[in-house]
C-alpha positions in Angstrom: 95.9 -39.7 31.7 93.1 -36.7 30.7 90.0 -37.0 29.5 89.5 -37.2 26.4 88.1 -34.6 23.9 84.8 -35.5 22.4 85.0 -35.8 18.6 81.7 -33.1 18.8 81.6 -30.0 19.5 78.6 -29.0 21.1 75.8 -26.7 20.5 76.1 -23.5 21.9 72.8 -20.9 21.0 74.0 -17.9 20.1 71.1 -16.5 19.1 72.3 -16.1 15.4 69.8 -17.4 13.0 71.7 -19.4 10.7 68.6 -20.1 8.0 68.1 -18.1 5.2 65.5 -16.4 4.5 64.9 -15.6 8.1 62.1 -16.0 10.7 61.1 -12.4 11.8 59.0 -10.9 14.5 55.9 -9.3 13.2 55.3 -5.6 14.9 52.7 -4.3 12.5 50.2 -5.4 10.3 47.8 -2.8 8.1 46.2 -2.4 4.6 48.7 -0.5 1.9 47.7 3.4 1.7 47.0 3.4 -1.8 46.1 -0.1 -2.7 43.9 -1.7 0.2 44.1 -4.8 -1.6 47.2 -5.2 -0.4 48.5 -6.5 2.9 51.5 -5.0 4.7 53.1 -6.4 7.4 56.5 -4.9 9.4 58.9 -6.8 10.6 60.9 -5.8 13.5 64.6 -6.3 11.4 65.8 -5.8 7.9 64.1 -9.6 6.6 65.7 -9.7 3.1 62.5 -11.2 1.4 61.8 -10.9 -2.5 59.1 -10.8 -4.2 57.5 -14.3 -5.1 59.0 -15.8 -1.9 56.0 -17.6 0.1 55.8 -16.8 3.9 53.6 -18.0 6.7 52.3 -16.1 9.2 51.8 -16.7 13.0 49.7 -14.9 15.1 49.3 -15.7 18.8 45.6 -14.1 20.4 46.8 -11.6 22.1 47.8 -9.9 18.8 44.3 -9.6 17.6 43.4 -10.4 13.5 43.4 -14.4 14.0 42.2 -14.4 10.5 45.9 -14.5 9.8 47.5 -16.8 12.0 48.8 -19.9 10.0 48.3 -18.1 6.7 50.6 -18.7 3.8 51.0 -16.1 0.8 53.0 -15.4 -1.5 55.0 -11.9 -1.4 53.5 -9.2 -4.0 55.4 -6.3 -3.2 58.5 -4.7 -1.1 57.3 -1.7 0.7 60.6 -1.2 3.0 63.5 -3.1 4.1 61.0 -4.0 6.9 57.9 -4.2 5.0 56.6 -6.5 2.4 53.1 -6.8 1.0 50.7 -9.7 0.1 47.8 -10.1 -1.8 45.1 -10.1 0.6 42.2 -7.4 1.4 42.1 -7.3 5.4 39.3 -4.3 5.2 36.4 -6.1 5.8 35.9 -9.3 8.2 39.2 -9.1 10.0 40.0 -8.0 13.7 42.9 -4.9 14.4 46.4 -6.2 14.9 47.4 -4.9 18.3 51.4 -5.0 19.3 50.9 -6.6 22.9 53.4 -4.8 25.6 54.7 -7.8 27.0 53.4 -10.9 25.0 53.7 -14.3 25.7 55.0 -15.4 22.4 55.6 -13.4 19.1 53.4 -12.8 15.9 55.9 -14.3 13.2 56.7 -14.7 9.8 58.1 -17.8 8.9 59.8 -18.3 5.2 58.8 -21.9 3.7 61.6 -23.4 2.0 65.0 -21.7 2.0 67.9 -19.6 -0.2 69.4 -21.3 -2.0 71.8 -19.3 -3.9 74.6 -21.1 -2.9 74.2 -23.6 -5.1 74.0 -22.1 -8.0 77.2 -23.8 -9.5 75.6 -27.2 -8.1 73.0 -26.7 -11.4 75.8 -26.6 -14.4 76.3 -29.9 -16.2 79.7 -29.8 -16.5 79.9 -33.2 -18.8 78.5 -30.7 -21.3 81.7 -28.7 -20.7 83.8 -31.2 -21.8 85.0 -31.8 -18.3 84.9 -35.8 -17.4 
């Protein structure tokens, strides 16, 4: 007789993130030319944030401007696949962000709440439709 096969299949990381919007690694952080009243910060991959979506930021020490870390904005402008901006004037009162060479954890940007686009046809009433 052979084992038998578990009615699971178990988790394998693949190191996919499988969330939408994603969690990216922060590798730059600076005031907009142009409009210092806005924030940029560079991700280090394509993120595929909008406009209006609300981020928090992490920001372990070594990467300088602690002002930051747990901050939550909302997005005010798309600068670059890679680049979004938020409503914040870090001239005055913050510390430099400085891109450690080999750091112990990452500076982060962490979407709250999620995409939801998917359930778009979950929103229609179809007993309006005439469909019972």
């Amino acid at each position: 007789m052979s084992d038998p096969v578990p009615p699971w299949t178990p988790y394998i990381n693949d190191g996919i993130n499988y969330y939408l919007p994603k969690t990216c690694q922060i590798i730059n952080i600076l005031s907009m030319p142009g409009d210092p009243l806005i924030t940029l910060i560079q991700t280090s991959v394509t993120n595929n944030y909008f406009v209006g979506e609300i981020v928090r930021l992490t920001i372990p020490k070594e990467y300088g401007i602690q002002q930051l870390n747990n901050y939550v904005g909302r997005i005010k402008t798309l600068a670059a696949v890679d680049t979004f901006g938020i409503d914040l004037d870090i001239r005055v009162g913050f510390d430099a962000f400085v891109l450690p060479i080999a750091p112990l954890e990452v500076a982060q940007v962490i979407p709250i709440g999620e995409s939801n686009s998917q359930l778009d046809c979950a929103t229609k009433n179809i007993l309006l439709d005439g469909h019972r």
